[in-house]
N, C-alpha and C positions, 0 to 999 in steps of 0.2 A: 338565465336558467331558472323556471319556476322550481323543479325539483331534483335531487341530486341523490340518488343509494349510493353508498359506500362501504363495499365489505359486508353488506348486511348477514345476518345469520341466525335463524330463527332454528331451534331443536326442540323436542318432544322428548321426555327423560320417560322412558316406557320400561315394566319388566324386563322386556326383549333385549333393552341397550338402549342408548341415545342414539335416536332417528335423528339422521342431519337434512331438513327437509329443505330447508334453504341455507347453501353452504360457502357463504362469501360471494354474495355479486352486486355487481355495480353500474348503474348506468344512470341516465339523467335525463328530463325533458325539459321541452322548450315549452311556451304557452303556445298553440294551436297546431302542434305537433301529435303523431297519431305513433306509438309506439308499438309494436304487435309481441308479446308474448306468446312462443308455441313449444309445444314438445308431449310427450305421451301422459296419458292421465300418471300422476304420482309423479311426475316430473319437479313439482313446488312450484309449478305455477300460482296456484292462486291460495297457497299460503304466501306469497309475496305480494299477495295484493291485500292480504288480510294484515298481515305485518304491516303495510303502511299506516292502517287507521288502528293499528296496537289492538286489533282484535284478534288476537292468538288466545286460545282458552289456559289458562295460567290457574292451576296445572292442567296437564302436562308439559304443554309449549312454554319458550319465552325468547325473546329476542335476545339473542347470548354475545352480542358484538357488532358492529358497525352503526352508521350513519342515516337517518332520513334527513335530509337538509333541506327544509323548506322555506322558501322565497316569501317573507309575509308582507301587510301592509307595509308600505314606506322603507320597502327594502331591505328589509331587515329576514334575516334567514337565524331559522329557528331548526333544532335537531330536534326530533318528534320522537327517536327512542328515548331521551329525556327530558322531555314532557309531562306532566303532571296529567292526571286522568280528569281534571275540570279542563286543562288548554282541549283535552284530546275530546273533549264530547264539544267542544266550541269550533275546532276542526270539521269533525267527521257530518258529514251533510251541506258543512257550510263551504270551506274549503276545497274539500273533498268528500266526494260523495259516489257512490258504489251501484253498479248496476248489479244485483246476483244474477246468480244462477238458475235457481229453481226458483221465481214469482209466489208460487203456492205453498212453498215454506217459509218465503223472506218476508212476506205479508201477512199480517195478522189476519189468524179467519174468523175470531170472534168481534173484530174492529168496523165496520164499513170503511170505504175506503176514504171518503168525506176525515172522518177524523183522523186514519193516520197521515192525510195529508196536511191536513190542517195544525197539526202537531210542530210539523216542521217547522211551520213559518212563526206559532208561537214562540216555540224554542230557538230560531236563529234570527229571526228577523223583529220580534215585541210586538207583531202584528193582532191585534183584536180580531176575534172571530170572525164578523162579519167580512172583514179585509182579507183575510187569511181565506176564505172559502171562495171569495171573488177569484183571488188570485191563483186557487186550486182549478178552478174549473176553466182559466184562460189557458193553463197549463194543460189538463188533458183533453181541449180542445188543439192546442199546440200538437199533443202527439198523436193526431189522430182519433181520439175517442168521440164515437159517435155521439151527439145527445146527452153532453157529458154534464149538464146542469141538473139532470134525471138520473144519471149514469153512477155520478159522483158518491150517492147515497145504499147502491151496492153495495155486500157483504164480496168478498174474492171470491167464494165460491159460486158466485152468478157471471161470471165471467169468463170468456174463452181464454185458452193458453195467451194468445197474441196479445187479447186486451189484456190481463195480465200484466202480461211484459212491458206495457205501455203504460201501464199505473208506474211500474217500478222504476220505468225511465225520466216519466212526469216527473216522481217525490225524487229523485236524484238529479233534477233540473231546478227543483224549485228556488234554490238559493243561488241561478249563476256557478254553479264550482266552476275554478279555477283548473281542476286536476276531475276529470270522470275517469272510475274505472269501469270495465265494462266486463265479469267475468263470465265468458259464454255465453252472450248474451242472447241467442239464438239457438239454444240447449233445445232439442225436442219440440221446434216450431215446425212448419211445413212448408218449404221452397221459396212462397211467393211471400208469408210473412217475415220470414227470414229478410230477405232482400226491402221487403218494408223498415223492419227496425234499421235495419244497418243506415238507411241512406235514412231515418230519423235520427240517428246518432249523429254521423255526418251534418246532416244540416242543425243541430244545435250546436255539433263545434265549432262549424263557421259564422255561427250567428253571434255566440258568445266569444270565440277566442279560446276555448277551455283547450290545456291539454287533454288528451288521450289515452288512457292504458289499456288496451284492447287483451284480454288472454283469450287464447284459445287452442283449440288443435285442428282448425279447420284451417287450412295450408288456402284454400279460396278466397275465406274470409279476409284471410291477411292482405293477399297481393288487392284484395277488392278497397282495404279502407285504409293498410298503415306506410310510412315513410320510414321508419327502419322496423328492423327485425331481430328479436335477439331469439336463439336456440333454447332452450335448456333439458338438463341431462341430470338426472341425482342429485336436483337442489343446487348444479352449477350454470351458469352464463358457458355454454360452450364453442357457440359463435354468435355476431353482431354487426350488422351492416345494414344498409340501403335496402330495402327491399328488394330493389333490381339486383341488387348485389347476391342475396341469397335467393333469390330466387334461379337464376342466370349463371350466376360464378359459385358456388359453395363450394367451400374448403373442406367442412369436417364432416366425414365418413356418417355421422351420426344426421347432420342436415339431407347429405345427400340422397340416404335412405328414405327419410323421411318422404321425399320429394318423386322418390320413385316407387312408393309403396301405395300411391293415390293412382287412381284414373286419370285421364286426360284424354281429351273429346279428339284427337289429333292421332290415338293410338289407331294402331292398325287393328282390324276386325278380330276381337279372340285374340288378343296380347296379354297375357299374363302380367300381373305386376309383380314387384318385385319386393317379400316382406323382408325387415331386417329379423335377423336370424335371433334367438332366444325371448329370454324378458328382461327385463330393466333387475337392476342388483335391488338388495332392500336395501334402504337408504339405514338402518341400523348396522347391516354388516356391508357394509362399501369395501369392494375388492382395492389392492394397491395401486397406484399410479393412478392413471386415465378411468374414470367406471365405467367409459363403453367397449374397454379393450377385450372385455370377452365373448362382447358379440362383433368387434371389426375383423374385417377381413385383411388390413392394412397394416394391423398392428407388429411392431416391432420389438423388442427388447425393451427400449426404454419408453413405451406405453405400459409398460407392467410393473414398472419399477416406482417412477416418480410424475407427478402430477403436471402436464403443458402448460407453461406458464400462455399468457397473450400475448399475440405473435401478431402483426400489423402487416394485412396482406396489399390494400391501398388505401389511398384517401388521406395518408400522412398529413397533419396541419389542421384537417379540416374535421372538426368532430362529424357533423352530421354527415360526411361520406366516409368518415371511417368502418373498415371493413377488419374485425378483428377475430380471430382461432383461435382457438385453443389446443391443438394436436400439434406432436412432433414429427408425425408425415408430413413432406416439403409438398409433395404435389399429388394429395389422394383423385382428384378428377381426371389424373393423366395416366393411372393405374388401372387395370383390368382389376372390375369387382370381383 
């Protein structure tokens, strides 16, 4: 096991109330394992990717309970919410290393890109300039970057969206990580680059070995790159399985919308999709019991009451085909929506 969450729980103390952005979830990777995080924007997706490299802005946030457990050299597993913020800058790039979001805000634009690359390897690897710039430009010739020996000495804003995103994937390659996360890593690119980075992510995770943490809310992207899936709802894990598993079998009302509120090439001509009905609660005033029971159609009594524990629908024994729920509906896919 490279990595293990446990209960984690990251909140934001605001005027408004305490925002439970991420509200006790757990799960775990393997090295060369591709895990897919999805669920609607404000769901706590990718404060749970920023929670791992203890980049929550403090104040307001702060990780308020659970585990990072990570697998270090020589075997030895280290908790990273108790971590010193020297282990945690000796971690983040090296370790673990982070694709963002937005290129054009996560890159320096008064930098070239030569030196924030170059930084990296000073700071994780004791590498001298010269060594460190070699090895900058073998990397974003790795990811595609045209004339990247020219290229390299670029300020960001000489650069398309795509290359961009392939500078950010380079300096998050540079050290080997162990763990990439990759949050939406295809934000606002155009079809055909889209399908470039991903099968560039792919091929460095099989080159390296790295795990994966894939976030995103592109339901395509997912069945296109991970081996399991976990849901999430109000800062909760609310279901977790195989890919084929959610994709094929989904148990909770919340995935299965999901799943039917997208297109598919297979639809008949002019079929309507199907949106899930309201908006997500604020994660400051979370309704009682279950937080998607006031937009399910399934819901019963005791979705209003108290909160579904997890519930193991198959794969018993075997972590990586374990298929696990969170709803007290025994069988929402055999029910008229």
């Amino acid at each position: 096991m490279l990595i293990e969450v446990k209960n984690l729980k990251t909140h934001f103390f605001t005027e408004e109330g305490v925002v439970r952005a991420v509200d006790g979830i757990s799960f775990s990777l393997d090295r060369g394992e591709v895990l897919g995080i999805v669920g609607e924007s404000g769901s706590g997706k990718s404060v749970t990717s920023l929670s791992l490299l203890r980049l929550i802005p403090d104040p307001p946030g702060r990780i308020v309970g659970g585990q990072i457990l990570l697998e270090s050299e020589g075997g030895v597993v280290e908790d990273l919410v108790e971590a010193s913020e020297a282990r945690m800058e000796r971690v983040r790039g090296d370790r673990i290393a982070m694709i963002f979001q937005d290129p054009m805000t996560s890159l320096n634009p008064y930098l070239r890109v030569s030196e924030q690359l170059i930084e990296v390897l000073e700071l994780h690897r004791g590498m001298g300039r010269a060594e460190a710039r070699r090895r900058s430009v073998e990397m974003l010739q790795a990811v595609g970057i045209p004339a990247a020996a020219s290229r390299i000495d670029d300020y960001p804003h000489q650069l398309s969206g795509g290359m961009r995103q392939r500078v950010m994937i380079a300096m998050a390659l540079l050290c080997d990580p162990d763990l990439l996360i990759a949050d939406e890593p295809t934000t606002a690119l155009d079809v055909t680059i889209q399908a470039q980075i991903l099968d560039l992510i792919a091929e460095r995770k099989e080159a390296l070995g790295a795990a994966v943490l894939l976030i995103t809310h592109d339901l395509g992207v997912v069945a296109k790159m991970a081996d399991r899936v976990a849901v999430m709802y109000a800062g909760r894990i609310v279901e977790e399985g195989p890919v084929g598993a959610i994709f094929h079998a989904a148990r909770h009302p919340y995935t299965i919308g999901l799943s039917r509120s997208i297109p598919r090439l297979d639809d008949a001509r002019g079929a309507d999709l199907v949106p899930i009905p309201g908006m997500p609660p604020s994660l400051a005033r979370l309704p009682p019991g279950c937080p998607f029971h006031p937009r399910c159609a399934h819901a019963i009594a005791a979705c209003r009451e108290e909160a579904p524990p997890p519930r193991v629908v198959s794969g018993e024994g075997n972590r990586k085909a374990l298929h696990v729920v969170r709803c007290h509906v025994e069988d929402v896919a055999g029910r008229a929506p």
